[in-house]
Structures are given as C-alpha cells and as structure tokens.
N, C-alpha and C positions, 0 to 999 in steps of 0.2 A: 160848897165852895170854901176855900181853905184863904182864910183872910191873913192879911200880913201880921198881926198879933198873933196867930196860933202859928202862923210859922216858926216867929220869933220864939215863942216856945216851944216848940219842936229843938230849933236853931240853938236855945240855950242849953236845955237839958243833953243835946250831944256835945255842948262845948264841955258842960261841966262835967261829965265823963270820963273826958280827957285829964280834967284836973290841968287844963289850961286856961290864960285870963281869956275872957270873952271881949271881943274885936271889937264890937260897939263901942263898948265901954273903953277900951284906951287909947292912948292920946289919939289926936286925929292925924290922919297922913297925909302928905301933900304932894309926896315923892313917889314918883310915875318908872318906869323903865320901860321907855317904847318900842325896844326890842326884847322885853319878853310877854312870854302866851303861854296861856295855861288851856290845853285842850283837853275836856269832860266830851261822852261817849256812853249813850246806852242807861241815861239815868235811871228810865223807868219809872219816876216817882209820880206813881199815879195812886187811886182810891183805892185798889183792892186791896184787899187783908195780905196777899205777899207780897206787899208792895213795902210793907213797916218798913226792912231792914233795907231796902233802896231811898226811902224816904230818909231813916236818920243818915246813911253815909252821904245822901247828897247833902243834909246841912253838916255834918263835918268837913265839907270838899270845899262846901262857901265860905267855913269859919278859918280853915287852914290858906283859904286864896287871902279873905281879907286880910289874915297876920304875917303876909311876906311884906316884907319891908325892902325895894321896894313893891310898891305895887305893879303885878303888871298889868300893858294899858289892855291888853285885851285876852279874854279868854272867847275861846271856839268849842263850837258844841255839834259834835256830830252826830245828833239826829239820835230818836227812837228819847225825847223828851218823856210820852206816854208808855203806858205799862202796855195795853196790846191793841185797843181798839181805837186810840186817838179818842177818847172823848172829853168834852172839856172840863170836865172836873177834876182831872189827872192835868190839865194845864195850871188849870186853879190852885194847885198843888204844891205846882213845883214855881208858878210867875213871882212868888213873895222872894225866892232864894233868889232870884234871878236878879228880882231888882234890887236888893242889898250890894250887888255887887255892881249895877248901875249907879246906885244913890254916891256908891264909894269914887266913880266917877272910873269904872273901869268898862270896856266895849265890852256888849257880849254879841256875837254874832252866832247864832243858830241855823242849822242846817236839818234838814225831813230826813227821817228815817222810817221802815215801814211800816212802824206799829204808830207814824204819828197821820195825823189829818191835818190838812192846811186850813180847810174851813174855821176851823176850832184855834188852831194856831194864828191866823189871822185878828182874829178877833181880840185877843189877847198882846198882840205886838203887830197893831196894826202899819206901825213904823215900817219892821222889816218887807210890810208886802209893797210900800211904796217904794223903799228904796232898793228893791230887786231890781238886779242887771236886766232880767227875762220876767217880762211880765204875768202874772199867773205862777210863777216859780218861787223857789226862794234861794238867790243865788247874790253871793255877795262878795266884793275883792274886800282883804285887809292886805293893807299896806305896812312894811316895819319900813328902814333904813336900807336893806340888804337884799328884801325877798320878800313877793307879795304871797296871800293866803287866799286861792278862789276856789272856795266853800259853792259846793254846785248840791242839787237840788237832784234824788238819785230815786227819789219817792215812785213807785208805779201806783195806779190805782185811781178810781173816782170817790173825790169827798163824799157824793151820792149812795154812796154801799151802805149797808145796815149798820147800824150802830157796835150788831156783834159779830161782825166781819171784821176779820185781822187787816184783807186786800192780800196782795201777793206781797211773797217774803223775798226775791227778787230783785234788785232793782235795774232802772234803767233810764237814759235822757231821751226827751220828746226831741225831735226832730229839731222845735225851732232853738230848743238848749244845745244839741248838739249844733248847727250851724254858727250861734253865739262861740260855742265852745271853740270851734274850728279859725274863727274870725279871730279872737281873741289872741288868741295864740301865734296864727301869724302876725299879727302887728308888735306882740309883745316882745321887748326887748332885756328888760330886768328878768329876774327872775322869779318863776314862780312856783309853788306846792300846790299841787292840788288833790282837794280834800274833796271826801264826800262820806257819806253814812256806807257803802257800800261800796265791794272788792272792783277792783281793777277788775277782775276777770269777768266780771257780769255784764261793763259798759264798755257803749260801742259809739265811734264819734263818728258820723258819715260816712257810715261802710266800714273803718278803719279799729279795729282791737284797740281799748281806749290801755293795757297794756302795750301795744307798739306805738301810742300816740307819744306815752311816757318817756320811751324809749328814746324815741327817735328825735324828739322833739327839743330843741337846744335850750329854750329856755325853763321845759320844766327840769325840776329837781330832783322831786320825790312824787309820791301819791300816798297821804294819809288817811284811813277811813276807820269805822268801828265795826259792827252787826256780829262779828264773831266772838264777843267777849272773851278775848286771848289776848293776851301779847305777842305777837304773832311778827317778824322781823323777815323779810324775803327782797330777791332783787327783782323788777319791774324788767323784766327783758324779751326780748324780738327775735325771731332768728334769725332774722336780717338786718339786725340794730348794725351799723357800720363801725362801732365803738364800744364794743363789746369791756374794754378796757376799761370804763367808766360807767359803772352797773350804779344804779338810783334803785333808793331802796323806796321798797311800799311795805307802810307798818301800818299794823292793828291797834286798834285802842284796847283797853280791857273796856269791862261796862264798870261804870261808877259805883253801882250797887247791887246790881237784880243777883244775876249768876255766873260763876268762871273765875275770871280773874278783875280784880276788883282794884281798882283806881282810879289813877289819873295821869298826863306830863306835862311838864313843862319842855317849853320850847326857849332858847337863849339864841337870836339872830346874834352874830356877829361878822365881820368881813367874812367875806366869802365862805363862810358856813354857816350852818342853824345845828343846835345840837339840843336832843331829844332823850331827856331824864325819864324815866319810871319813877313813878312815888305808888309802888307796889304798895297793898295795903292790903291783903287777904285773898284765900282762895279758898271756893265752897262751891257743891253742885249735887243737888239744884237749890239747895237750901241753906244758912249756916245750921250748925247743931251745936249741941252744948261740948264745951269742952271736955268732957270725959267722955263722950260719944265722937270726937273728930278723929277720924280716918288718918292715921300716919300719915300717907302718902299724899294726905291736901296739904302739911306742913313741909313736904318734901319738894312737890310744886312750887312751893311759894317760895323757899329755899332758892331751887333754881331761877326761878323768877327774879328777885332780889342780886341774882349772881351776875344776869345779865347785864348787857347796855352799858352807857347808853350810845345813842347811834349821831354819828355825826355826816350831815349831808353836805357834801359841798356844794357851791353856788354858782 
C-alpha cells in the first residue's frame, strides 16, 4: 500500500523535474473558480512495473491542477483509475494524489472504467458509493453556473471475477442506470454533458443508441468519455436527429499516462458555452523510449495534437 508520505515523494521528485516551485510549499490559496474543471482519463497508476511512467505523469497532473491559480473547484475523472485488474493496491496508489487535491479543497469526482473494480474502489472512497444517484453504481451530477456534468457509471462486469481478470473491455448501463438515465433527462431542464469512461457508440439507454439519445435530446450538450487514449474530436449524430444544423460534439480524453496520447483538459463553463483546452503533453506507444531512440513520427503526432482545439460546446 502506497501511503501518503511516499506519494508525496513520488509527488516531489516529479515536481522537481520540472524545475518548478512545489504547490505545498507556496502560498496557500483561497481562490476557487466554480466554473472551471479539469478532466483526468485513463490514469492507470497502479503496482506494476509499467505502470512507473503513469504513476510519475499522474503526480505531475496533481502538481500542475494544484499551481492554477485559480483553483478549479472540481476536477472529473473518467475511469480506468487501475492499471488492468482493479486491484486495490493500484487504488492505494494513486488515493494519496487524489486527496491532495481534496485537502486543497477541490471536488474530485470519479467515474468506473473497465480496468477498475467498484469493490476495491468503494473501499477507498467510501463517500462516492453513498452519494451515488443509482445505488450499487457510481454515478454523480456536478453542477457549474451554466451546465451540469453527469459522470455515469459504464463499467460492465462482476466485482466477483478473479483477481487476474481484466472483465470485459466493453462497456454498458444496467437497466436500472439506464431507466435513471431516461428519467433524468426528461425532467432536466439546464443543461447537461454527459460523461462516461466509455464511447457513445457502445451504450444504449432503453432500447434507444445512447448516440441518438445525444442527438436528439435538448438538454444535452455534448458526450465526454476516455478508454481510447486519443484525442479523438467527432459529432454525436442520428440519422433522424431533426437538427442536424446543431451537431454536439463527443470528445475523447487522451490517458494521463499509460499509452497514446498523454494529458489532460480543462473545461471553462461560461454563458452559454463550456470550452474544452488540451494540455497535450506527449505521445508514445506502447511505451516512452529514450530520446535518441523516439520515432519521428511520435513528435509529428504530438505536433498535430498540439495544433488542434480547442472545442467550444454551446449550451
């Protein structure tokens, strides 16, 4: 188990890296901005030996949220916490990052991905499994000024599987999330994103393509998820959307650390839009290599990566 002193060292030694001042250590901050979000994706920071280079980018990802000035009040985390088997020593891992950014007094709200187990994840943030919308789930609204964030639960699989069972890579909502999910939505009048670890194209809300739910659905906006560690930027569309004129985009997260494309965003609500920054930070696959050994074409990637975005939803 990875106690919060060794995090902190972990947490230091990549600050000093940077050749940046370390967050702890300067002044304190008091100043919030409740219309911004920082959404993390795919951390992976779990026990295995390739897990090192996901383990130190996640404490650069905490040490860079702590040094925005200001803070924002909440960062979102779409799932795949664990490196592939959900076990809780890979929670043990990464809970020290996590609550630095609590102590700092910022929300963190976490969402299942398929490499995580809720068993294991409960245990750990026993908080989130009470204040789940869907009981047995982990599903949770964040609210800004402008547009709420409901972080839905996309996990397939029983906690019960072997310990060296991945589960399915898949995902999909249980019945009683999708009936929540259907309820939800007709009563909802503000606006809302909705997030999950997993593509639109996989889930299905009461018979209905949870891509035509997007579509067609007034109050949602967009659809954010991760699992394909890309930056990945596409319209959510129907071939019977009525409004074809007004395309909602569904973006991909990169993963934080493991492999692909390597980040994070921030999210800025303001009147009637939310707009969605890349903070590209590298690309490698499956592994990084030493610099006299990287591949042109991962610098070329990152290039364009870097060229894009960012994307701005309206509301």
């Amino acid at each position: 188990m990875m106690k919060r002193r060794d995090f902190l060292g972990l947490f230091g030694a990549a600050v000093a890296a940077t050749g940046l001042p370390h967050p702890l250590f300067a002044k304190e901050k008091t100043d919030f901005d409740e219309n911004l979000l920082v959404f993390l994706s795919d951390v992976h920071a779990g026990v295995a030996a390739k897990c090192k280079c996901a383990r130190e980018k996640f404490a650069e990802s905490v040490k860079e949220i702590l040094s925005m000035n200001p803070l924002p009040r909440n960062v979102l985390v779409f799932g795949d916490i664990a490196y592939l088997y959900g076990l809780g020593e890979d929670y043990d891992h990464s809970r020290p990052g996590f609550k630095l950014l609590e102590d700092a007094g910022i929300r963190v709200t976490i969402g299942m991905g398929n490499h995580d187990r809720r068993s294991e994840f409960a245990a750990r943030w026993p908080e989130a499994a009470t204040q789940s919308l869907v009981p047995g789930r982990f599903v949770h609204l964040v609210e800004t000024s402008g547009v709420g964030f409901l972080m839905l639960d996309s996990l397939q699989g029983a906690d019960n599987r072997p310990l060296d069972d991945k589960g399915p890579v898949p995902g999909a909502l249980p019945d009683d999330e999708q009936v929540f999910l259907r309820d939800f939505l007709e009563k909802r009048k503000k606006p809302v994103i909705l997030c999950a670890h997993h593509t639109a194209g996989e889930l299905k809300v009461c018979g209905r393509p949870m891509t035509a739910v997007v579509a067609k659905t007034d109050c949602v906006a967009a659809y954010i998820h991760g699992h394909n560690h890309r930056w990945i930027s596409s319209w959510s569309r129907d071939k019977d959307c009525p409004s074809p004129q007004h395309p909602k985009w569904e973006l991909c997260l990169p993963s934080n650390g493991l492999w692909g494309d390597i980040g994070y965003a921030i999210c800025r609500v303001s009147p009637n839009r939310a707009v969605v920054k890349k903070v590209v930070k590298d690309f490698w696959l499956p592994r990084p290599l030493p610099k006299e050994k990287r591949p042109a074409d991962w610098d070329d990637i990152l290039a364009d990566r870097r060229a894009s975005g960012p994307y701005t939803i309206h509301l």
